[in-house]
mmCIF file of the N, C-alpha and C atoms, coordinates in Angstrom:
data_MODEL
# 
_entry.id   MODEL 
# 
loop_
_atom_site.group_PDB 
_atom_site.id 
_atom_site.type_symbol 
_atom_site.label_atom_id 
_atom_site.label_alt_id 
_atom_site.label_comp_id 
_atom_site.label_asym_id 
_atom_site.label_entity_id 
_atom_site.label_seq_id 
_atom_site.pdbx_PDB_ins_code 
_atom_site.Cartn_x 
_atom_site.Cartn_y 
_atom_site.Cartn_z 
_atom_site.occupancy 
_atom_site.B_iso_or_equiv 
_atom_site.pdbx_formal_charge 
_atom_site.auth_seq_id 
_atom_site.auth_comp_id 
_atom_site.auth_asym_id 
_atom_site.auth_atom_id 
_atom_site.pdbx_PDB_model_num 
ATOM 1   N N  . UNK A 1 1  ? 82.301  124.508 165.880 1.00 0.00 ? 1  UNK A N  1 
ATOM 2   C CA . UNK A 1 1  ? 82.244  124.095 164.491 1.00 0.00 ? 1  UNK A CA 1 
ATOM 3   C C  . UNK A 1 1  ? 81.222  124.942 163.725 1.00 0.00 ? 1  UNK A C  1 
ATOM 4   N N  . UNK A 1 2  ? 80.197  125.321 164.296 1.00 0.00 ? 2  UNK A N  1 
ATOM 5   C CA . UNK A 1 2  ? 78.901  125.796 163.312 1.00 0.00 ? 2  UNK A CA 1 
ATOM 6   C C  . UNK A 1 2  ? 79.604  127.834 163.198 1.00 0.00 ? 2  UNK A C  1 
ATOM 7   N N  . UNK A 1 3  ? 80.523  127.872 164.056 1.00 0.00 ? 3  UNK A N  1 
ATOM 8   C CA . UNK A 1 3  ? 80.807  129.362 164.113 1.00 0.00 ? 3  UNK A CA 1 
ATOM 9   C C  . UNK A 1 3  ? 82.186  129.708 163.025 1.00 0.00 ? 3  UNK A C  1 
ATOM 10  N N  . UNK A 1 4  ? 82.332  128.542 162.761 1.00 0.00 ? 4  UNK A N  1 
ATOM 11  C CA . UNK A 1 4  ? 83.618  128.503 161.612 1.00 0.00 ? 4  UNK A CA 1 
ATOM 12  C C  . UNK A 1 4  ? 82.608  128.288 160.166 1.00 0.00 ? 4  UNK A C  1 
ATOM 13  N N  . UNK A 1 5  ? 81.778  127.258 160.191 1.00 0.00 ? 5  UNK A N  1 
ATOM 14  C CA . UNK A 1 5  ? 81.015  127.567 159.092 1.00 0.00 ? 5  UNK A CA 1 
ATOM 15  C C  . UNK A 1 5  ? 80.190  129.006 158.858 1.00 0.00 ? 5  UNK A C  1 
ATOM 16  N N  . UNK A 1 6  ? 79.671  129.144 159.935 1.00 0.00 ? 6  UNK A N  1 
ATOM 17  C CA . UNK A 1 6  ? 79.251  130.908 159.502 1.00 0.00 ? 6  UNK A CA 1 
ATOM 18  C C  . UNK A 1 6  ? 80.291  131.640 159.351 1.00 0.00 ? 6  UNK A C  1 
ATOM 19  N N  . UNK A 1 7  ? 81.288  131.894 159.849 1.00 0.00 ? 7  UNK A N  1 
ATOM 20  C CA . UNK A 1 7  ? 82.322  132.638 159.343 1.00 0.00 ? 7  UNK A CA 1 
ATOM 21  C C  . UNK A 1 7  ? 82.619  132.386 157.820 1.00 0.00 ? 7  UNK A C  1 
ATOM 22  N N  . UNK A 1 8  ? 82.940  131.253 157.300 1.00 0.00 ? 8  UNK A N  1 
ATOM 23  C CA . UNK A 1 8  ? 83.311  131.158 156.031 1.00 0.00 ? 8  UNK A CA 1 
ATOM 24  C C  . UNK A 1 8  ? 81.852  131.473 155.073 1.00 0.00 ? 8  UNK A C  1 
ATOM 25  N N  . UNK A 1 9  ? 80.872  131.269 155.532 1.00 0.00 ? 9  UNK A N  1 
ATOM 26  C CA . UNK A 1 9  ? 79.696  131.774 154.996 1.00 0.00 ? 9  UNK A CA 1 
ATOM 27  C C  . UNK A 1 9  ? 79.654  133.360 154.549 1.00 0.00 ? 9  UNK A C  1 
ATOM 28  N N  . UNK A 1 10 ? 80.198  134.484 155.555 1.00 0.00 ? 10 UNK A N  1 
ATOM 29  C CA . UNK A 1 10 ? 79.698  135.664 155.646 1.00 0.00 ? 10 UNK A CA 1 
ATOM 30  C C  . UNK A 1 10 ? 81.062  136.000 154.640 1.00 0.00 ? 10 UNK A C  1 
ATOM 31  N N  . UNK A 1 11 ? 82.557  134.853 154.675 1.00 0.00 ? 11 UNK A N  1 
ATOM 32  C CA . UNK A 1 11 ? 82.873  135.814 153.750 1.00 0.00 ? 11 UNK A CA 1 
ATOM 33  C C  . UNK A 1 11 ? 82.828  135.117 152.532 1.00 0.00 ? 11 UNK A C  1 
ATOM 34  N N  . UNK A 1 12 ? 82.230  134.014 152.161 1.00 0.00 ? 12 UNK A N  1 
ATOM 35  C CA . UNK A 1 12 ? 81.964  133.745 150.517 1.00 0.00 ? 12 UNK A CA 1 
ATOM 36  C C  . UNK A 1 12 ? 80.959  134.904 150.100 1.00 0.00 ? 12 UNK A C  1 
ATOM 37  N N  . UNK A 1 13 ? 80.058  135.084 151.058 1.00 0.00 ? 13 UNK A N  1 
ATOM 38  C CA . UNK A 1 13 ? 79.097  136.523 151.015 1.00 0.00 ? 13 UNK A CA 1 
ATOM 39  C C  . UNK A 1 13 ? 80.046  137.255 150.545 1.00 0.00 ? 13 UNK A C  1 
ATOM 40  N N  . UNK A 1 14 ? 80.670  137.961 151.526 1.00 0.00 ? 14 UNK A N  1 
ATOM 41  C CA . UNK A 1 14 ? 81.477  139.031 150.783 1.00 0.00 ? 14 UNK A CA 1 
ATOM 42  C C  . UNK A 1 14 ? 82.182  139.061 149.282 1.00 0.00 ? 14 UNK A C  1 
ATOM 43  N N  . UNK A 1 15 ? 82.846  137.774 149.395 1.00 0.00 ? 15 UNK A N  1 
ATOM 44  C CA . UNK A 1 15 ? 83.848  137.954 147.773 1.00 0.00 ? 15 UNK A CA 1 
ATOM 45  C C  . UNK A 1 15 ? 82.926  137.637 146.971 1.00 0.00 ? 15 UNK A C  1 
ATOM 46  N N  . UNK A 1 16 ? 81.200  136.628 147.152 1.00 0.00 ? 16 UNK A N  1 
ATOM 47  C CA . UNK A 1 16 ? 80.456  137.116 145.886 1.00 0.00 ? 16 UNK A CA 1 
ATOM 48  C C  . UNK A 1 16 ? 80.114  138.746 145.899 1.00 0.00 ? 16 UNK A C  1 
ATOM 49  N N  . UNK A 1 17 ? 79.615  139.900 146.766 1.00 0.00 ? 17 UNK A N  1 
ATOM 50  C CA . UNK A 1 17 ? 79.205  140.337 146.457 1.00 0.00 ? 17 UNK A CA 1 
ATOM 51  C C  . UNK A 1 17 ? 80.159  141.393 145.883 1.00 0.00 ? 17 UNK A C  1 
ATOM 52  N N  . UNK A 1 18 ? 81.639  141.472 146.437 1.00 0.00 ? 18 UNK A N  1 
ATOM 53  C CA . UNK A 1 18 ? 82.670  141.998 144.983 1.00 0.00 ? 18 UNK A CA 1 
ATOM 54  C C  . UNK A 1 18 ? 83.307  141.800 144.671 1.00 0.00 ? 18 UNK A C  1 
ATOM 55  N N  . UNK A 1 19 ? 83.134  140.631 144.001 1.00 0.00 ? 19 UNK A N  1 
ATOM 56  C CA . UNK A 1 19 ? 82.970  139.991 142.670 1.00 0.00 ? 19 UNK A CA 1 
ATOM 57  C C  . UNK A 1 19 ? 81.776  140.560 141.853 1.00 0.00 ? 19 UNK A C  1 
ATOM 58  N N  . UNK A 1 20 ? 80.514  140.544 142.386 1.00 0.00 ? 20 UNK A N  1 
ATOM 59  C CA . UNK A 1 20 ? 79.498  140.873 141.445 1.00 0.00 ? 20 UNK A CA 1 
ATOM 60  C C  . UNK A 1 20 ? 79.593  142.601 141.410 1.00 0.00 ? 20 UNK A C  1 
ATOM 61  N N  . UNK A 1 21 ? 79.883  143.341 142.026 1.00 0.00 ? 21 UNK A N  1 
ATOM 62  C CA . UNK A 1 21 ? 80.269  144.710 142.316 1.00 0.00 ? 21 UNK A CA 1 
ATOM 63  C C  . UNK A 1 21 ? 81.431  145.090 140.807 1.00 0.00 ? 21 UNK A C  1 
ATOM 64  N N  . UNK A 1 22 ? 82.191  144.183 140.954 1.00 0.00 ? 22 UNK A N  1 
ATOM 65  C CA . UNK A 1 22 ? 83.781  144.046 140.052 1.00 0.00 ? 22 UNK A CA 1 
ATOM 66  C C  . UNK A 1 22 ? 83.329  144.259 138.531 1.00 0.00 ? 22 UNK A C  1 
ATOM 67  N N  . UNK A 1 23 ? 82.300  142.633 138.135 1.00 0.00 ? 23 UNK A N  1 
ATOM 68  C CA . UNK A 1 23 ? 81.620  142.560 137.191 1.00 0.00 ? 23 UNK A CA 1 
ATOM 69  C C  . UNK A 1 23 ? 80.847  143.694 136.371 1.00 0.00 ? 23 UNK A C  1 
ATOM 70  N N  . UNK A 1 24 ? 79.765  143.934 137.364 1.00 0.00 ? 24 UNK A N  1 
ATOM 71  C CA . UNK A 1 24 ? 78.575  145.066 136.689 1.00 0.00 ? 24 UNK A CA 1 
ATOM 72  C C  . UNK A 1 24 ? 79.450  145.864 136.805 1.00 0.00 ? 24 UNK A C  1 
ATOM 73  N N  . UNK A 1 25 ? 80.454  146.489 137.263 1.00 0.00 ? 25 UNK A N  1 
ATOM 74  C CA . UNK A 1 25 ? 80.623  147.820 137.221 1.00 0.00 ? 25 UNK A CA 1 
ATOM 75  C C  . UNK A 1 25 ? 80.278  149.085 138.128 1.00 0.00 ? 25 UNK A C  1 
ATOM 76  N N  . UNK A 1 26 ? 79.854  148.318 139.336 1.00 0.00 ? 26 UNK A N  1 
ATOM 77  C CA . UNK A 1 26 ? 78.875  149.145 139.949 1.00 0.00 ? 26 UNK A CA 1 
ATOM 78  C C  . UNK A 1 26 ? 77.589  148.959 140.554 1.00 0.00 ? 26 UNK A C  1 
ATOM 79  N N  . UNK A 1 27 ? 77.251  148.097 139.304 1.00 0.00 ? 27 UNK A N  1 
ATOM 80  C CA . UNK A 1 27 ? 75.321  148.489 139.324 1.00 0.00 ? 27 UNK A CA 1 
ATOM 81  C C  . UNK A 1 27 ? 75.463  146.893 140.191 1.00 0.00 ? 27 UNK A C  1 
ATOM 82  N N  . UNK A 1 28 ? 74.535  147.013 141.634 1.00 0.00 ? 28 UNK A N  1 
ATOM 83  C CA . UNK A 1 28 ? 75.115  145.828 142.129 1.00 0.00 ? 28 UNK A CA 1 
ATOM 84  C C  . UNK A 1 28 ? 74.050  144.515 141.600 1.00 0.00 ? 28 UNK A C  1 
ATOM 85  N N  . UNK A 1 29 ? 72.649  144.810 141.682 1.00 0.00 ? 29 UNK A N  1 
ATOM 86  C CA . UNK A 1 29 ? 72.215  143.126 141.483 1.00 0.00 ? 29 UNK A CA 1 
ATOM 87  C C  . UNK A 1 29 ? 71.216  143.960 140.578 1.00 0.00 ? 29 UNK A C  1 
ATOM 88  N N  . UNK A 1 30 ? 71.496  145.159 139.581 1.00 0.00 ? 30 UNK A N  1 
ATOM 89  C CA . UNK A 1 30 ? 70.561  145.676 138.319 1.00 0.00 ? 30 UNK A CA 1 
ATOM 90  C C  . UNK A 1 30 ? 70.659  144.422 137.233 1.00 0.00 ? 30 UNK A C  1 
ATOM 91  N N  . UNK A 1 31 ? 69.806  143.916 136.595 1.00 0.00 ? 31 UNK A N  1 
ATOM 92  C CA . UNK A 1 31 ? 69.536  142.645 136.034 1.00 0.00 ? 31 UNK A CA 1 
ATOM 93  C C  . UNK A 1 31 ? 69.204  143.590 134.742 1.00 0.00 ? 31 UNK A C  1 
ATOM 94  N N  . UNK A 1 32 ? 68.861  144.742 134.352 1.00 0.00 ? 32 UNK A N  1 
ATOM 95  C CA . UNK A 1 32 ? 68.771  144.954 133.300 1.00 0.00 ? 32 UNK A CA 1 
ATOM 96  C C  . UNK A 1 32 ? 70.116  145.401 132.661 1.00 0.00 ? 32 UNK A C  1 
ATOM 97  N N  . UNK A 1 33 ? 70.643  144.798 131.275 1.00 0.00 ? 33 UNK A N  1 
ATOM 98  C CA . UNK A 1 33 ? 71.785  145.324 130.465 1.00 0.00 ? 33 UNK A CA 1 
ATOM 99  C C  . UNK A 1 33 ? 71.946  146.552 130.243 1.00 0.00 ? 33 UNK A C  1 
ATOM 100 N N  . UNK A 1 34 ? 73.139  147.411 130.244 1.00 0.00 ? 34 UNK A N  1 
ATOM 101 C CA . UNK A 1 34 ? 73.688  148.639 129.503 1.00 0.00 ? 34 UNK A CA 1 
ATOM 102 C C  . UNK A 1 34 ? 72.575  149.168 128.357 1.00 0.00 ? 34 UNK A C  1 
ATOM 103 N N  . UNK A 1 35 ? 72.547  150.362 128.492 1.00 0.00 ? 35 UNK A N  1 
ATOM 104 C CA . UNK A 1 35 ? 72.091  150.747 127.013 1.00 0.00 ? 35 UNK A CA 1 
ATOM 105 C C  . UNK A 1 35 ? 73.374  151.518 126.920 1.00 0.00 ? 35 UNK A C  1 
ATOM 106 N N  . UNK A 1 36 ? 74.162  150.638 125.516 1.00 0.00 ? 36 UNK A N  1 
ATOM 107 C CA . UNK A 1 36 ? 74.999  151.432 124.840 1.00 0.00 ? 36 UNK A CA 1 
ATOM 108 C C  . UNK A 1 36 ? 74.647  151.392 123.810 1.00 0.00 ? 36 UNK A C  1 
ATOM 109 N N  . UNK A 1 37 ? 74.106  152.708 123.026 1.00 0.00 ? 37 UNK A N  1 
ATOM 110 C CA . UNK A 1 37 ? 74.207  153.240 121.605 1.00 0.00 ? 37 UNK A CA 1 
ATOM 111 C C  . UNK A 1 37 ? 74.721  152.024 120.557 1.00 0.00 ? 37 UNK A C  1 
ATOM 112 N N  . UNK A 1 38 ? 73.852  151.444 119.802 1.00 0.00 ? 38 UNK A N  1 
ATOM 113 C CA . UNK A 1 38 ? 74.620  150.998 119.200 1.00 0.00 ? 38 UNK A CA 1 
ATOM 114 C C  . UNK A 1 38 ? 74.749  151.249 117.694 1.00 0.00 ? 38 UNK A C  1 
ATOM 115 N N  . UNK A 1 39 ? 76.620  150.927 117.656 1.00 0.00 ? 39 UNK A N  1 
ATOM 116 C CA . UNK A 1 39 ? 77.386  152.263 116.523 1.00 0.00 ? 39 UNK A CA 1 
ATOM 117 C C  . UNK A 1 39 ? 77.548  151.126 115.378 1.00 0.00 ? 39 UNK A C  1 
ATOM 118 N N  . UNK A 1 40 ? 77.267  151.833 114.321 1.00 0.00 ? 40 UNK A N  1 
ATOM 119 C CA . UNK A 1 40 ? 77.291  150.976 113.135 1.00 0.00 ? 40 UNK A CA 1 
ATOM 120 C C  . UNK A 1 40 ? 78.993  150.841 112.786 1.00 0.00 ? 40 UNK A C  1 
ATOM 121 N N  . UNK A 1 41 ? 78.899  149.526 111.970 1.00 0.00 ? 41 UNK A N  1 
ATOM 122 C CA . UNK A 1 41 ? 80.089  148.819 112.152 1.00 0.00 ? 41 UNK A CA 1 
ATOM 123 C C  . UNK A 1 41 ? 80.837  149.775 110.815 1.00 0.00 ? 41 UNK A C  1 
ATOM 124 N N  . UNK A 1 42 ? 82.552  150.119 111.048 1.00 0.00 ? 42 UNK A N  1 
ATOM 125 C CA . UNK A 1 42 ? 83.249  151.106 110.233 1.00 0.00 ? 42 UNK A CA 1 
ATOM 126 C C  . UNK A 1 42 ? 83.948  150.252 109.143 1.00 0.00 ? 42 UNK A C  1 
ATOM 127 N N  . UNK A 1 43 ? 83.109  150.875 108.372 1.00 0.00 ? 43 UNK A N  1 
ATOM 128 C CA . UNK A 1 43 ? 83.609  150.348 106.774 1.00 0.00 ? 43 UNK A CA 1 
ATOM 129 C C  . UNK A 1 43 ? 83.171  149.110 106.592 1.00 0.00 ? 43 UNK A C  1 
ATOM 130 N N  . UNK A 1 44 ? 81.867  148.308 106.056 1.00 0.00 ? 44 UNK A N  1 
ATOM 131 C CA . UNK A 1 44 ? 81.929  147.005 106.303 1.00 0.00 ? 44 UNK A CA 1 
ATOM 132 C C  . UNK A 1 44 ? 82.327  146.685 104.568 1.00 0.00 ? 44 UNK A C  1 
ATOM 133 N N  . UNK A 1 45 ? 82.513  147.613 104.390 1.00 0.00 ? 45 UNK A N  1 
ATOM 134 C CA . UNK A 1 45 ? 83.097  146.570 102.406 1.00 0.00 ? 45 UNK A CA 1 
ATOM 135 C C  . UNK A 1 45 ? 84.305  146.778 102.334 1.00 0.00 ? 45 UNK A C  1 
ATOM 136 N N  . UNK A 1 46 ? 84.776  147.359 103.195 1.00 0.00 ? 46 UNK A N  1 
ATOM 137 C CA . UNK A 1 46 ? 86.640  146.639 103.444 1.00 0.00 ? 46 UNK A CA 1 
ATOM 138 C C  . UNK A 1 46 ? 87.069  146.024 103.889 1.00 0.00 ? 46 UNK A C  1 
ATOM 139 N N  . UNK A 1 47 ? 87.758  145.037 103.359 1.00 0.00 ? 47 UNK A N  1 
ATOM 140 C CA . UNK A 1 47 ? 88.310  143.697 103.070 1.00 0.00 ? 47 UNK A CA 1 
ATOM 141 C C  . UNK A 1 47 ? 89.177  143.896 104.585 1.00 0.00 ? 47 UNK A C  1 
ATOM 142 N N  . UNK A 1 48 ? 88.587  142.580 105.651 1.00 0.00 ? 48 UNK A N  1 
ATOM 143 C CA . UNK A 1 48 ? 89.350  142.513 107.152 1.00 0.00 ? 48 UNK A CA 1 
ATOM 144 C C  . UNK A 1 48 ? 90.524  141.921 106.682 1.00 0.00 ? 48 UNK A C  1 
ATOM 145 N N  . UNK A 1 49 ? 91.007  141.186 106.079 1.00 0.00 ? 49 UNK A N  1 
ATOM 146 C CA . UNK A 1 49 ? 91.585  140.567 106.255 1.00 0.00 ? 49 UNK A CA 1 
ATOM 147 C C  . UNK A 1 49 ? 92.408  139.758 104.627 1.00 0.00 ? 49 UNK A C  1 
ATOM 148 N N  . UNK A 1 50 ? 93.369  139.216 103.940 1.00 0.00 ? 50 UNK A N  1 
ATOM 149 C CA . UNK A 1 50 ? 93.408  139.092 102.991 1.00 0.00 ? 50 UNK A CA 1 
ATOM 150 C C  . UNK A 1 50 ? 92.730  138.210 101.940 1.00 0.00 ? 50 UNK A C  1 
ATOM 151 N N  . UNK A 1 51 ? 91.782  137.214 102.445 1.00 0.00 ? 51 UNK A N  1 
ATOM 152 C CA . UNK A 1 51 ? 91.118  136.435 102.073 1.00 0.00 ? 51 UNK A CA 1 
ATOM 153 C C  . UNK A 1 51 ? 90.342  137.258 101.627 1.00 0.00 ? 51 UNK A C  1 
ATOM 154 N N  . UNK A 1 52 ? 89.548  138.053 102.056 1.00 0.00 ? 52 UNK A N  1 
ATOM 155 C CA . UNK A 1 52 ? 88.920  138.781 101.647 1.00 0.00 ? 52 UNK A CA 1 
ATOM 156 C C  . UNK A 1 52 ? 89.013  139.910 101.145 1.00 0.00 ? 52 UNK A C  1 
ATOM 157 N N  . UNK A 1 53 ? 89.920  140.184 100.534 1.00 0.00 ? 53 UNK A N  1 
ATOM 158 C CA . UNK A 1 53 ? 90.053  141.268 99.736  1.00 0.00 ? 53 UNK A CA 1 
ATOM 159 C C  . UNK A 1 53 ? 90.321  140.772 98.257  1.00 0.00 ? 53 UNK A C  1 
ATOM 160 N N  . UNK A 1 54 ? 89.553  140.644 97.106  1.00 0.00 ? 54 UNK A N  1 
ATOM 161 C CA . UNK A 1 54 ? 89.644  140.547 95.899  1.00 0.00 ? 54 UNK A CA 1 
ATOM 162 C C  . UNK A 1 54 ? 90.671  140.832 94.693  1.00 0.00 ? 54 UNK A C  1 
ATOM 163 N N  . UNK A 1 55 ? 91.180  142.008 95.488  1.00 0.00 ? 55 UNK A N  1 
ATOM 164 C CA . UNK A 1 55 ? 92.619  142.736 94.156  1.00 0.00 ? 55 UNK A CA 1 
ATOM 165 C C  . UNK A 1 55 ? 93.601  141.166 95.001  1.00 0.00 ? 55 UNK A C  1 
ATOM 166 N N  . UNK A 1 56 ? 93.709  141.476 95.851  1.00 0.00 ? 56 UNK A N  1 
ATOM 167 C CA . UNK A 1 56 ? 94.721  140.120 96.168  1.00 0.00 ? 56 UNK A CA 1 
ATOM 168 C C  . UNK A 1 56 ? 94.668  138.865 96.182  1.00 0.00 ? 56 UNK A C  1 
ATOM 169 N N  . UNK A 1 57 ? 93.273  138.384 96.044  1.00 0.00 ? 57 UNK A N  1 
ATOM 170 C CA . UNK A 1 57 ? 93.359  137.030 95.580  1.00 0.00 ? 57 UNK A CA 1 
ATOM 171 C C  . UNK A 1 57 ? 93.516  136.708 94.258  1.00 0.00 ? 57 UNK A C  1 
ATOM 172 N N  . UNK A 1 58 ? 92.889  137.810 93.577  1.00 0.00 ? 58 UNK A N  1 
ATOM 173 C CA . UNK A 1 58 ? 93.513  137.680 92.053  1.00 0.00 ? 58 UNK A CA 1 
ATOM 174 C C  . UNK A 1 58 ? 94.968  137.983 91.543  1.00 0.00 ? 58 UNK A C  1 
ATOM 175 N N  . UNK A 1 59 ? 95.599  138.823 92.643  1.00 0.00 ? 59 UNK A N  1 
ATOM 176 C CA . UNK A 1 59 ? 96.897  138.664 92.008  1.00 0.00 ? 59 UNK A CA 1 
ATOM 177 C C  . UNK A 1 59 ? 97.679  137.281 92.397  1.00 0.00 ? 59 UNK A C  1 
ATOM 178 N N  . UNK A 1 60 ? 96.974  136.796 93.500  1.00 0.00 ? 60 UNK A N  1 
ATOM 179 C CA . UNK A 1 60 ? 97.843  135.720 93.783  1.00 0.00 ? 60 UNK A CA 1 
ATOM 180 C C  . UNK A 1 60 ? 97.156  134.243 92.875  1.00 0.00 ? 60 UNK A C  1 
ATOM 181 N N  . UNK A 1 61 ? 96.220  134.596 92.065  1.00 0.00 ? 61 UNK A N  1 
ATOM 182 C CA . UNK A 1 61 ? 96.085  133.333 90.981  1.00 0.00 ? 61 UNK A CA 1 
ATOM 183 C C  . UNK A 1 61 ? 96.739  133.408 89.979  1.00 0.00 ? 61 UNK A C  1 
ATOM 184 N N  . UNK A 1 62 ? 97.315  134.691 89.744  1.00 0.00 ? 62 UNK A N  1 
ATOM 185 C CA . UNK A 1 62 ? 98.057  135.249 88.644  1.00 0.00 ? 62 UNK A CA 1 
ATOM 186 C C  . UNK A 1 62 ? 99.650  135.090 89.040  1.00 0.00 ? 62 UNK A C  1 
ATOM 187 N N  . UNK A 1 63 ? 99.602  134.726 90.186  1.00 0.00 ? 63 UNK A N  1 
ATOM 188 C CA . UNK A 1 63 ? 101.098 134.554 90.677  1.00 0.00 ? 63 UNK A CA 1 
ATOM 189 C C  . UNK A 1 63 ? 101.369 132.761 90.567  1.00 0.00 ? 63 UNK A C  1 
ATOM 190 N N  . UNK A 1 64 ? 100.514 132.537 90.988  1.00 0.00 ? 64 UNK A N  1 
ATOM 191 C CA . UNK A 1 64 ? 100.509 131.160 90.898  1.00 0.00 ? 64 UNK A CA 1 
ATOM 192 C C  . UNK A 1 64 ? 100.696 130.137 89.116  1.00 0.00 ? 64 UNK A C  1 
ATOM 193 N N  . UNK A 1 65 ? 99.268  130.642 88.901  1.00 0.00 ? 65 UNK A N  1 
ATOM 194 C CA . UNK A 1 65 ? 99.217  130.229 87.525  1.00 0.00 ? 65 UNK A CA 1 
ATOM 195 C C  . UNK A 1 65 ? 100.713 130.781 86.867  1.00 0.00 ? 65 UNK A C  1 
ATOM 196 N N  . UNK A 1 66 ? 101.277 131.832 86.715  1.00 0.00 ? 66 UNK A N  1 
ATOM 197 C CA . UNK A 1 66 ? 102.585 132.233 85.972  1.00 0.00 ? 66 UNK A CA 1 
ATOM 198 C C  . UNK A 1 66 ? 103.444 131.587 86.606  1.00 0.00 ? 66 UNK A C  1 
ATOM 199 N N  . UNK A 1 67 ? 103.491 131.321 87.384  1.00 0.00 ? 67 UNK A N  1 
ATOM 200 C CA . UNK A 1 67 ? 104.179 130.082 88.517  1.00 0.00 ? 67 UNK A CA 1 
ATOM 201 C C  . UNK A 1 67 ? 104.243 128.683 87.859  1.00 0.00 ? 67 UNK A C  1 
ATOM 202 N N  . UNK A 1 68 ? 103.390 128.334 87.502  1.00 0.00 ? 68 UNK A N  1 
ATOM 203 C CA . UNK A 1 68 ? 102.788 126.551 87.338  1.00 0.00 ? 68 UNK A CA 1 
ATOM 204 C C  . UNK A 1 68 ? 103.456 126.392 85.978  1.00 0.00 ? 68 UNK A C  1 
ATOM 205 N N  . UNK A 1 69 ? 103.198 127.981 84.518  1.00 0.00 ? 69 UNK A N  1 
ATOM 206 C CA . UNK A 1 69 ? 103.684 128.082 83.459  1.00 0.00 ? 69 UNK A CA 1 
ATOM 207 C C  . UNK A 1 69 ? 105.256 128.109 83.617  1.00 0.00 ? 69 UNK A C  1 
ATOM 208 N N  . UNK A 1 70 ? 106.230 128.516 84.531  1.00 0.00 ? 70 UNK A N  1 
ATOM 209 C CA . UNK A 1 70 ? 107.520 128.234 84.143  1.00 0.00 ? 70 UNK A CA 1 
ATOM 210 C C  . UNK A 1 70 ? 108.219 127.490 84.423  1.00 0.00 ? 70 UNK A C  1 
ATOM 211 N N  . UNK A 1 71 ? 106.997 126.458 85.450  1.00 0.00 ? 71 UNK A N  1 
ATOM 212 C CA . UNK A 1 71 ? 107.576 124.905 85.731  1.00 0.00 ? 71 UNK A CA 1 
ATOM 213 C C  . UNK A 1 71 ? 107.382 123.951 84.265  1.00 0.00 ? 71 UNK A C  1 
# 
């Protein structure tokens, strides 16, 4: 019995250690983070998405409102 628990011991050992191998990338128990460069974000006054873009929320109050007028 105690030779089946060490067995399953040595290989949870193993699949943590790649697993943690998998993870870092390599670096096996380095505790300090990546230095990646960090790149300034591209274009931040363009509108992600349509909420946020201004020419289109105003056309769509203008769609609306001319909307509401020919009801």
């Amino acid at each position: 019995m105690g030779k089946f628990f060490l067995a399953v011991a040595v290989i949870a050992v193993i699949i943590y250690v790649v697993t943690r191998l998998i993870e870092t990338r390599g670096r096996l128990f380095r505790s300090t983070p990546s230095r990646r460069p960090l790149l300034p974000p591209r274009n931040p006054g363009r509108p992600i998405g349509p909420d946020d873009d201004p020419d289109f929320l105003r056309d769509l109050n203008r769609r609306r409102k001319r909307h509401e007028d020919e009801a």
